[in-house]
VORO-395979 format. One line per 5 residues: number of its first residue (from 1); their letters; for each residue x, y, z of C-alpha. Coordinates in Angstrom, 1 decimal, padded with zeros to 4 digits. Last residue first. Layout:
N
NUM> a> X,Y,Z  ...
//
This chain:
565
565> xxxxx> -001.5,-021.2,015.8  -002.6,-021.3,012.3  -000.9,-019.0,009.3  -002.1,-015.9,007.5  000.6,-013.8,006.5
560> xxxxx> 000.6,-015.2,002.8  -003.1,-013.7,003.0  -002.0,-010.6,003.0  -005.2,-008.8,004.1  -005.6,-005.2,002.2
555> xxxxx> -004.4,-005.2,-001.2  -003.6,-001.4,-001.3  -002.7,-000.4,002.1  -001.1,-003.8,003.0  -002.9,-005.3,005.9
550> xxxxx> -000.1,-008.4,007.7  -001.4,-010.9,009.7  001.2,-011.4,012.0  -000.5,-010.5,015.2  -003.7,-012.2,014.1
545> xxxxx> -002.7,-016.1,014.6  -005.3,-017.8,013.3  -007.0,-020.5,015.2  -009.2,-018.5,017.5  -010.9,-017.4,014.3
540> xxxxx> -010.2,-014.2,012.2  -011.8,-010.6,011.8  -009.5,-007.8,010.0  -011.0,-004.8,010.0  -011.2,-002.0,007.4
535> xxxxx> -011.4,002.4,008.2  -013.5,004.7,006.2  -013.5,008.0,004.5  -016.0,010.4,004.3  -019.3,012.2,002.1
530> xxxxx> -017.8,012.7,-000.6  -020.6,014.8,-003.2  -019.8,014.2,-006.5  -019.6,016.5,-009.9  -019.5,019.0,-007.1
525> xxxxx> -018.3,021.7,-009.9  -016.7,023.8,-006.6  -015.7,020.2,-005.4  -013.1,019.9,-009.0  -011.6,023.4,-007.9
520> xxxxx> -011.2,022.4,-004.5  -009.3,019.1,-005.0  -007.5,021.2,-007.5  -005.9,023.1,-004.8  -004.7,020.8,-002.9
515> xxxxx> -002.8,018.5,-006.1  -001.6,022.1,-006.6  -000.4,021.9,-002.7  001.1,018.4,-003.2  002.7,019.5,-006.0
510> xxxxx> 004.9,021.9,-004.6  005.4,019.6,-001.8  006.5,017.0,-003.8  005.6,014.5,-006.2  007.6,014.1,-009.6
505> xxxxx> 005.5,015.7,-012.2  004.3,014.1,-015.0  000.9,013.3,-013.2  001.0,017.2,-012.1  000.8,018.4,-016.6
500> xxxxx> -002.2,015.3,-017.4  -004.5,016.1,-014.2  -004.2,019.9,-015.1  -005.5,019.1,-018.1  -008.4,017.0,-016.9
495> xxxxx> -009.1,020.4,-015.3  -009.1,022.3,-018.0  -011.1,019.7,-020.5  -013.7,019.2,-018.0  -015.9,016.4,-018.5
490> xxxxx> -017.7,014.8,-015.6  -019.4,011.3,-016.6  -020.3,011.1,-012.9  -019.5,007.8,-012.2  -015.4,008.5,-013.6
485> xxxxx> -014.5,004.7,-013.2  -015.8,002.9,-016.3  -016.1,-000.4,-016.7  -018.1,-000.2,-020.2  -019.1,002.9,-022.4
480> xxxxx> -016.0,004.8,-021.1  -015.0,008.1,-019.4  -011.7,007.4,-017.5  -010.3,009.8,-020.2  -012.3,012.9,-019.2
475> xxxxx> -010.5,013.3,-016.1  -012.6,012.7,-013.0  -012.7,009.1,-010.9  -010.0,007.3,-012.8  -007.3,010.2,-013.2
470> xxxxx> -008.6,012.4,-009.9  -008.0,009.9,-007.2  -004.9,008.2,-008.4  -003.3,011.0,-009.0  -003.0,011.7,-005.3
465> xxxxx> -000.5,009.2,-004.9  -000.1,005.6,-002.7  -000.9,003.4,-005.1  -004.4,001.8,-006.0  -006.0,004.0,-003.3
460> xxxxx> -009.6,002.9,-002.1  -012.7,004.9,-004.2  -016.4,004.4,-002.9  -019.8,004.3,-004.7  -023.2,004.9,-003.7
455> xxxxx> -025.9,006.5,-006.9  -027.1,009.0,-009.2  -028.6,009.8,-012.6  -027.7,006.3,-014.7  -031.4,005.5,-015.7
450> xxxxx> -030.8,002.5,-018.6  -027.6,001.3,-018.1  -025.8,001.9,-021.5  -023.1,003.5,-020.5  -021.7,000.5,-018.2
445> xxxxx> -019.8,001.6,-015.3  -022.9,001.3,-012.6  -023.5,-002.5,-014.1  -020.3,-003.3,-013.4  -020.0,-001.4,-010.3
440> xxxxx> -022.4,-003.3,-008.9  -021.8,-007.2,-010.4  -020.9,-008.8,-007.5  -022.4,-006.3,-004.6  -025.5,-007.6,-006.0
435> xxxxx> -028.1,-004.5,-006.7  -030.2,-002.3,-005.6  -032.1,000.6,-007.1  -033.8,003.3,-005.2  -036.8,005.5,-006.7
430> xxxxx> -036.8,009.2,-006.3  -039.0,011.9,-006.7  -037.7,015.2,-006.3  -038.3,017.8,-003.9  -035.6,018.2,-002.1
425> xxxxx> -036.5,016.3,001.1  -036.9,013.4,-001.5  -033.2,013.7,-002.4  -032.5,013.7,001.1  -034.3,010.9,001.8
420> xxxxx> -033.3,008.7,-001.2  -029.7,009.2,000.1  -030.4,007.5,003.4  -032.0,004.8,001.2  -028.6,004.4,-000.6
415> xxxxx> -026.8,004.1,002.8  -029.1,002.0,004.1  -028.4,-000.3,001.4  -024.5,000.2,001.4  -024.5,-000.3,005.6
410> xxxxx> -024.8,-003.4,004.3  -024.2,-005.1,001.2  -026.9,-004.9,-000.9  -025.5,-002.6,-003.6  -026.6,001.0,-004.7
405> xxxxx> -028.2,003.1,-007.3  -029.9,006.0,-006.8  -033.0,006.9,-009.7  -034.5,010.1,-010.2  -037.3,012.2,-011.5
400> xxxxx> -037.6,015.5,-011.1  -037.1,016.7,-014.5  -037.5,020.4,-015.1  -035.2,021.6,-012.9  -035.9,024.6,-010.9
395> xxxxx> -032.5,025.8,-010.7  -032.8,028.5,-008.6  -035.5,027.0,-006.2  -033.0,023.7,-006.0  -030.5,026.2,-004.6
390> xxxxx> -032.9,027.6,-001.8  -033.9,024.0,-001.0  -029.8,023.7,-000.5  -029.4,026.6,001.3  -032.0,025.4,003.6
385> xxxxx> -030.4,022.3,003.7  -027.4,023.7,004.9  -024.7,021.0,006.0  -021.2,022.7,005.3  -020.8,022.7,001.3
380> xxxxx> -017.1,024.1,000.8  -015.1,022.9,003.5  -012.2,021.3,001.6  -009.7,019.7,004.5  -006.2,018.8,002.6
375> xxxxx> -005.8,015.6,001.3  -002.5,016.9,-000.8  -000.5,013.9,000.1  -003.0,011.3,000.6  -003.9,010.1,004.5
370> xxxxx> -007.0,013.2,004.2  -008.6,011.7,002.1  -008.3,013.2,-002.0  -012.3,013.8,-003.0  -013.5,016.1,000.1
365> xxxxx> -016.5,016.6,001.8  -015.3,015.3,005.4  -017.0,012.6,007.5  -014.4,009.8,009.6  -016.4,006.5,009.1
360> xxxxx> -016.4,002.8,011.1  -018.2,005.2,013.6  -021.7,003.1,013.6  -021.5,003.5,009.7  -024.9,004.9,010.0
355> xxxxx> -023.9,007.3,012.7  -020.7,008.3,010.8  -023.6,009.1,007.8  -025.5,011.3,009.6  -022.8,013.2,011.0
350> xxxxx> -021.3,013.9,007.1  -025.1,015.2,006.7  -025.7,015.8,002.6  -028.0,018.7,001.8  -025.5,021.1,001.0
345> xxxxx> -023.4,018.7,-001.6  -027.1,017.8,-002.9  -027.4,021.6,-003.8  -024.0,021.9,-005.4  -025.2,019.3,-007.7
340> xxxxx> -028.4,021.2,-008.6  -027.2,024.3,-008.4  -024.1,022.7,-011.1  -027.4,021.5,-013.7  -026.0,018.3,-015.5
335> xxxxx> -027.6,016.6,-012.7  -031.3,017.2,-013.6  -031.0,016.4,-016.3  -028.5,013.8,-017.7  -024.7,014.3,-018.9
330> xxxxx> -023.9,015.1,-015.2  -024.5,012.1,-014.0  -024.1,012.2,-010.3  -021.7,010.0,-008.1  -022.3,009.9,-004.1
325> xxxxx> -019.2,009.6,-002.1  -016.8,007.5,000.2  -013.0,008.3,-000.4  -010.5,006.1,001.0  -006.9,005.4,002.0
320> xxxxx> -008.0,002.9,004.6  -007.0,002.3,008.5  -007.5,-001.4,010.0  -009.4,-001.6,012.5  -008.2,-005.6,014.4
315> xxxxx> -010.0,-008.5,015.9  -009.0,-011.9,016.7  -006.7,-011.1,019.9  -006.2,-007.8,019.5  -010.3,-007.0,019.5
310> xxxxx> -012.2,-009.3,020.1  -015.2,-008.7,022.6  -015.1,-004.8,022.8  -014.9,-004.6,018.5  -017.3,-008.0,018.0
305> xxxxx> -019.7,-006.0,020.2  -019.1,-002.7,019.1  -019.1,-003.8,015.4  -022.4,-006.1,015.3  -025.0,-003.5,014.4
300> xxxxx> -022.9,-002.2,011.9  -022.2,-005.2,009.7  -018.6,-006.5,010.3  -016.6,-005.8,006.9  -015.8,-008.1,004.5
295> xxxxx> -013.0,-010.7,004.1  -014.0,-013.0,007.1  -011.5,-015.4,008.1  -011.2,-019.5,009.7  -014.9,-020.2,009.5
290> xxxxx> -016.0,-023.0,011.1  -014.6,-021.4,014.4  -017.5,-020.7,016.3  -017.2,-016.8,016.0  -015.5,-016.8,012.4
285> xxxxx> -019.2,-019.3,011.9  -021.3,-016.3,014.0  -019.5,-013.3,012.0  -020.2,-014.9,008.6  -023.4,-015.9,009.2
280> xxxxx> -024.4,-012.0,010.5  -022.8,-010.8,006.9  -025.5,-012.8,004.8  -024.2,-012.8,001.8  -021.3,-015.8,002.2
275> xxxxx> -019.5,-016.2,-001.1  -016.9,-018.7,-000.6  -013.1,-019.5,000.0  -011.1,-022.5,000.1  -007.4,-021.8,000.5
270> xxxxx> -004.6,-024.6,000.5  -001.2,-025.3,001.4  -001.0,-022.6,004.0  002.1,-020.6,005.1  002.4,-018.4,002.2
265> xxxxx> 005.8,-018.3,-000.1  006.0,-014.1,000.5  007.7,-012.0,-002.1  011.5,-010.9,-001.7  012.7,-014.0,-002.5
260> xxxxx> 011.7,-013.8,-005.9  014.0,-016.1,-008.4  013.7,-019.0,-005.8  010.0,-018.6,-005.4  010.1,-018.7,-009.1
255> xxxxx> 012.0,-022.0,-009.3  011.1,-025.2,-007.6  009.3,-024.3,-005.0  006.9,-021.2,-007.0  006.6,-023.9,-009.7
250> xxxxx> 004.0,-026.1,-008.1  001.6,-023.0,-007.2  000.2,-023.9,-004.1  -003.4,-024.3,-004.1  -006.3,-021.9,-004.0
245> xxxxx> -009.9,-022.0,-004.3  -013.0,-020.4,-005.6  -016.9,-019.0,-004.4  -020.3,-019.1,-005.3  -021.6,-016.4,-007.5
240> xxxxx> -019.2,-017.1,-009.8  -017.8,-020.7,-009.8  -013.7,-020.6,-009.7  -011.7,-023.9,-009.2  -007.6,-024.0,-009.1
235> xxxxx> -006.8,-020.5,-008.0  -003.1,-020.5,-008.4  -000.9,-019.7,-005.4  003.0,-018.8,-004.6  002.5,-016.3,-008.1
230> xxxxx> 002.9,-016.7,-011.6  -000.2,-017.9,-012.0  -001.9,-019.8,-015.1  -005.4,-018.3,-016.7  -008.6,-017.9,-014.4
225> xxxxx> -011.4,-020.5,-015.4  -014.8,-019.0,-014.4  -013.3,-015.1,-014.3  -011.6,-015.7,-017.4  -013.5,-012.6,-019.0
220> xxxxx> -012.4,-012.7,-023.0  -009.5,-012.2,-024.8  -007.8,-015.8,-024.9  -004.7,-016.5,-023.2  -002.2,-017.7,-026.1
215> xxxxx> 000.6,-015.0,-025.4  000.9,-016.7,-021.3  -000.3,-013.9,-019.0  002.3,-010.8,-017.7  000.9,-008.8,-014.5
210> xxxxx> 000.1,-005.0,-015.8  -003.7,-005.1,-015.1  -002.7,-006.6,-011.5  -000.6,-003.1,-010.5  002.6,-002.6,-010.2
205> xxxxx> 003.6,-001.1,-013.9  001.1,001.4,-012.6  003.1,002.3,-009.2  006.5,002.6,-012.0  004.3,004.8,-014.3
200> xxxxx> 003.4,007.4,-011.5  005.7,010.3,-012.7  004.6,009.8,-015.9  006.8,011.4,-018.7  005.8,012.2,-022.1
195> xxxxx> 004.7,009.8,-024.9  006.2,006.9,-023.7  008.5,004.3,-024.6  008.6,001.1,-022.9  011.5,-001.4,-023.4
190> xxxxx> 011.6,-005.0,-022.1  014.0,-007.4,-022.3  014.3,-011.0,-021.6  017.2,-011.7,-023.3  016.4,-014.5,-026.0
185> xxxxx> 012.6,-013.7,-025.6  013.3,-009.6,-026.9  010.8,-006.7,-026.3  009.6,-003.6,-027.4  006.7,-001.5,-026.3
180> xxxxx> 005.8,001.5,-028.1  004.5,000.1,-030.6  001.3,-000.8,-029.3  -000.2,-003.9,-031.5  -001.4,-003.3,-035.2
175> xxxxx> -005.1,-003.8,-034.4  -007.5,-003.1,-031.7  -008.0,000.2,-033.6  -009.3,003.1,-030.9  -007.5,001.0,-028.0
170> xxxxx> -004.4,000.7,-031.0  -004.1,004.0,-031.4  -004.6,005.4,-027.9  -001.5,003.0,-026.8  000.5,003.5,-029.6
165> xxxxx> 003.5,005.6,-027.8  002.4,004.4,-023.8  001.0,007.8,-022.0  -002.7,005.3,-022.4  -001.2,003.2,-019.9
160> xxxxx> -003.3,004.2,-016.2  -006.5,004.7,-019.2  -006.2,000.9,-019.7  -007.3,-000.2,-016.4  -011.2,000.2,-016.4
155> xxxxx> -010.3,-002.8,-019.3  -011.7,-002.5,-023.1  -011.6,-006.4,-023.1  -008.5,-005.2,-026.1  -007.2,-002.6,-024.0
150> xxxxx> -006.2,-005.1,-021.4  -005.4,-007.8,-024.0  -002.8,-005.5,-025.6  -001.5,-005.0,-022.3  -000.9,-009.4,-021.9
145> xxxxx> 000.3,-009.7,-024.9  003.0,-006.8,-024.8  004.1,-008.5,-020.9  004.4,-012.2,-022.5  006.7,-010.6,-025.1
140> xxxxx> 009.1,-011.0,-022.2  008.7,-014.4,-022.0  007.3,-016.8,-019.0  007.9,-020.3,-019.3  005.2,-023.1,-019.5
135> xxxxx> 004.6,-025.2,-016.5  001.1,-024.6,-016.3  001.8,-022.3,-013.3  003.4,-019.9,-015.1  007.4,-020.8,-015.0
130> xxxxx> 010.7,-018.4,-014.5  013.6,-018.9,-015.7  015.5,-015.7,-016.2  013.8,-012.8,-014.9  012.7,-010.5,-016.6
125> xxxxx> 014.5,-007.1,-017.6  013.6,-003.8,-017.8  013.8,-000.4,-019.6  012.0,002.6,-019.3  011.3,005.6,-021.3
120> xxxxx> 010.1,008.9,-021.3  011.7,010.3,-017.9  013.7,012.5,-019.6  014.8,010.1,-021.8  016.2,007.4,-019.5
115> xxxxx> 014.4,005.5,-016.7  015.9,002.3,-015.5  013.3,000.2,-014.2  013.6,-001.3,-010.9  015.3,-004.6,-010.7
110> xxxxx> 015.7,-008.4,-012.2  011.7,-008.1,-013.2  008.9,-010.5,-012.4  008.6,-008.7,-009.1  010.9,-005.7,-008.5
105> xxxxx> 009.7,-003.3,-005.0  007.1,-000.6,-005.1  006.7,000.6,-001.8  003.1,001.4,-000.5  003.4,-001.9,001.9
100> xxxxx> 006.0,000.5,003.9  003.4,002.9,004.7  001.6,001.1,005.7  002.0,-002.9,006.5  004.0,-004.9,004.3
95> xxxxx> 004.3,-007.2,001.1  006.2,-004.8,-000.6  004.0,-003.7,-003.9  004.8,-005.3,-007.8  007.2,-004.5,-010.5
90> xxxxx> 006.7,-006.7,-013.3  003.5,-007.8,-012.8  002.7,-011.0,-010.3  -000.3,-012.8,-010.9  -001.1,-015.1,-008.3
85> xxxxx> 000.4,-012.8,-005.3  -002.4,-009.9,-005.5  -005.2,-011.5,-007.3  -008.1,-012.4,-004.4  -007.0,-008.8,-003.1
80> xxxxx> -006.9,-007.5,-006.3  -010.8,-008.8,-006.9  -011.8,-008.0,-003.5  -010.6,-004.2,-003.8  -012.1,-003.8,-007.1
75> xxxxx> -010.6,-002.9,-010.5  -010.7,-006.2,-012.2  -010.2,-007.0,-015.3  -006.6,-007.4,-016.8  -006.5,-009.5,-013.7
70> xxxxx> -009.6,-011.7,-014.1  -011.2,-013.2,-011.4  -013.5,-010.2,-012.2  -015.5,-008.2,-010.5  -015.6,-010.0,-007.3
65> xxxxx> -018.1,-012.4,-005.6  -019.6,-011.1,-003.3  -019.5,-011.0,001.0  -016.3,-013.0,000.9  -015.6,-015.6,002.7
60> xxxxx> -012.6,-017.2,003.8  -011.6,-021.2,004.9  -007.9,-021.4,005.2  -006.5,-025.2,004.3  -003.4,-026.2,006.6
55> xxxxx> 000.4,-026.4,005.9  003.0,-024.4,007.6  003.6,-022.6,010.8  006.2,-020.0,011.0  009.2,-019.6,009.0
50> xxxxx> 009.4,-020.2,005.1  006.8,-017.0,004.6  009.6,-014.9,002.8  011.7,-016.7,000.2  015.0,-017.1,001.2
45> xxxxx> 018.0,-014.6,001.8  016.6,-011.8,002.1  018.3,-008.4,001.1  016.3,-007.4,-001.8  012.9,-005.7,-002.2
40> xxxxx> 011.2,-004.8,001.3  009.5,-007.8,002.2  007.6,-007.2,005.7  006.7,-010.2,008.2  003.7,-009.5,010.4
35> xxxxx> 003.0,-007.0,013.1  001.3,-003.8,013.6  -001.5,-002.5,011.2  -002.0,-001.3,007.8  -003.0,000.5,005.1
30> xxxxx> -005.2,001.6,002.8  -007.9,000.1,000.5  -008.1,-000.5,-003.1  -010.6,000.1,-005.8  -012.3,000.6,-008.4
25> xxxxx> -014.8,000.8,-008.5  -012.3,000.7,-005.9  -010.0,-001.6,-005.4  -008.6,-002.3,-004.8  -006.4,-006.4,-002.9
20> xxxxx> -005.9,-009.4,-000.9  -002.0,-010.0,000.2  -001.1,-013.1,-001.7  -000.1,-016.5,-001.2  -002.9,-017.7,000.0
15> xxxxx> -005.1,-016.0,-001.5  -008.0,-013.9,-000.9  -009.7,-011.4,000.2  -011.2,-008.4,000.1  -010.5,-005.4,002.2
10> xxxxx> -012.4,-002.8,002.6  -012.6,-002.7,-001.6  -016.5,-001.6,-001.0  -015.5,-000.3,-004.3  -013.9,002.0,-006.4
5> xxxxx> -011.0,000.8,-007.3  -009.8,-001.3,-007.5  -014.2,-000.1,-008.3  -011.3,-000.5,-006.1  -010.7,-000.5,-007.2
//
């Protein structure tokens, strides 16, 4: 996300009925802890969340507002986690913790997709009977809309569909529709041809971008007035900058909680949740109890003592699928220089940055972490900043003047400044930029910000694959004038190629080790320079019972698992 992708996704929040989602700059986070109720796809008999305590309002707060309230939008963790069970796709994750909440399991559809043409096409079904939230009943054409609209707002997402026949044509055109979807109202089918096989199309078909919208939705940002759910919750009121809430989706009881009784009712009738900024608040009123849940992360100087105080009884680390790094431009001097960029990767201190994160962070220099398949150690810029002067010598850029980019939210401001440092220590001068976590990578993703050389940014899983962390962040197709997810502008036809021929394969070890070995290849061009992965935490009030709150690995706290003792 998130971005789903990309972003400070730790864990965003919420929705009643949902597990919180990416992120990361996209963006996502990773997965989970102990306890909590688990929907695996089939085999239950009612709709999951029907036991336990019910009724209440939750109280959340989020740090920022998200991306987007938006799902053909947003590609943060806080967004899909604010998403996750009021638009449903298709096909849509287990409400679970790790590994099993990286299971793709039907959601709008009868079953999984049956795949025919060596592995080109795939055929579905909807439901029969079920309702948006507005009463109106969902169609199978619904799904067509509803991707056109992605490419139409020129979604971060549209690059996971561009394998669909008509897909490039019609995000080049905007007209003519993508013809390689087919679909039918009187029987509810769907049929997807694509243009080679994708061995990650079913996770994609899961995430929000893919979640059918009523045809009329209009093709703008909805963020302010979010279209009708399909989900156990609809958000009811949204005010950027300030917060939203949730009520129960009326026709989740009556029919679509009936049709989908392998996805999570929710416990409480209501969710309130607003944009606190100020991270020490949020702790104190979750502390006091006029705060029922905290969706962002406990500032650093208040971990150890919330983490020795709290933990298993209203405090829990939760691990992530995440890469932590510093994107440069490499379309702009002086980045566009490889010393140069190798350089940085020298002069950045994994140690220094655990200390900063006050040990919520594992360093390594390496883009897949080390939870993915293939997220084997790469080693190639061990801390040398006398190589790293020595490098700089080399180059002997011409322009020394740069600006890093990061957001507010702590430790991302120190973060940032730490980076300022070490540029400085090079030689260069620098100037730091910081923004509102809402609108970061927004801004950060949009071609035309003026004085794009360098910046913060973070990557959480959208699905559990290694894909995921080269597609959005490196090949040449996630390169776009707005909500763009490869930072560094990177361009390398080979290797973007090489992205393209393992995403078709099915995953195994075989490709796990290629997956390896292009890890390395991409870090010996350093377009970036990781720097770690981190873990989340889940931080409630007395009232909530923690043990079965569940922390799915890419939606992070589901907050259908969140009931009151």
């Amino acid at each position: 996300m998130g971005i789903k992708k990309i972003i400070l996704c730790v864990a965003a929040c919420a929705l009643a009925a949902f597990a919180l989602a990416a992120c990361g700059s996209g963006g996502s986070s990773t997965g989970g802890s102990t306890g909590g109720t688990s929907a695996e796809g089939g085999g239950t008999d009612g709709a999951i969340g029907d036991s336990g305590n019910q009724g209440g309002t939750l109280t959340g707060a989020y740090a920022a507002f998200p991306d987007y309230l938006d799902p053909a939008l947003s590609h943060t963790g806080e967004g899909w986690t604010a998403m996750y069970s009021t638009y449903i796709p298709l096909l849509t994750y287990a409400h679970a913790n790790g590994a099993a909440g990286g299971k793709v399991i039907p959601g709008l559809a009868e079953a999984m997709p049956k795949v025919t043409d060596n592995g080109k096409t795939y055929a579905l079904k909807l439901l029969k009977g079920l309702k948006y939230s507005n009463g109106e009943p969902v169609r199978a054409s619904d799904f067509l809309h509803s991707l056109e609209r992605v490419y139409i707002l020129n979604s971060s997402g549209s690059p996971f569909y561009d394998d669909i026949v008509g897909a490039e044509k019609f995000a080049k055109t905007k007209k003519g529709g993508i013809s390689g979807i087919e679909t039918d109202d009187k029987t509810g089918t769907i049929t997807i041809h694509l243009t080679r096989p994708r061995g990650t199309f079913e996770n994609e078909l899961a995430l929000p971008f893919a979640a059918p919208l009523p045809a009329n939705t209009p093709d703008e940002d909805l963020s302010a007035d979010p279209p009708p759910a399909t989900g156990p919750y609809m958000i009811t009121h949204s005010k950027p900058g300030s917060g939203w809430e949730y009520e129960r989706n009326p026709q989740w009881a009556q029919v679509n909680g009936k049709l989908m009784p392998q996805i999570p009712a929710g416990h409480v009738d209501k969710i309130d949740i607003k944009v606190q900024r100020n991270p020490q608040t949020a702790v104190n009123e979750v502390i006091s109890g006029s705060l029922d849940w905290m969706a962002n992360q406990v500032p650093p100087d208040r971990y150890q003592e919330i983490l020795t105080k709290y933990e298993g009884t209203q405090f829990r680390v939760e691990p992530t699928v995440s890469t932590y790094f510093f994107w440069m431009n490499t379309t702009v001097a002086p980045f566009d220089n490889l010393k140069v960029r190798q350089a940085v990767n020298y002069a950045i201190n994994p140690a220094a940055l655990e200390r900063i994160y006050s040990g919520r962070l594992k360093g390594n220099q390496q883009i897949l972490p080390p939870e993915m398949p293939g997220g084997e150690k790469v080693d190639l810029y061990p801390h040398d900043l006398k190589k790293a002067k020595e490098l700089i010598a080399e180059a002997d850029p011409s322009d020394r003047e740069i600006t890093v980019w990061t957001e507010t939210e702590p430790p991302s401001n120190d973060v940032g400044a730490y980076y300022q440092g070490v540029l400085q220590e090079l030689g260069f001068k620098v100037s730091l930029k910081i923004l509102s976590p809402d609108n970061y990578f927004t801004v950060i993703g949009n071609s035309s910000t003026p004085d794009l050389d360098t910046g913060w940014a973070n990557w959480f899983q959208d699905y559990p694959h290694p894909n995921d962390f080269f597609q959005p962040l490196l090949s040449e197709e996630s390169i776009a004038a707005t909500n763009g997810t490869n930072l560094s502008r990177f361009a390398d036809p080979k290797l973007s190629q090489k992205i393209t021929e393992l995403g078709e394969e099915p995953l195994g070890p075989e490709q796990e080790a290629a997956y390896a070995q292009l890890d390395k290849e991409f870090m010996e061009q350093a377009p970036m320079a990781p720097y770690g992965s981190s873990t989340a935490s889940t931080f409630v009030s007395d009232e909530i019972n923690l043990e079965n709150v569940i922390y799915n690995p890419t939606f992070g706290q589901d907050l259908t698992s969140f009931e009151f003792k």
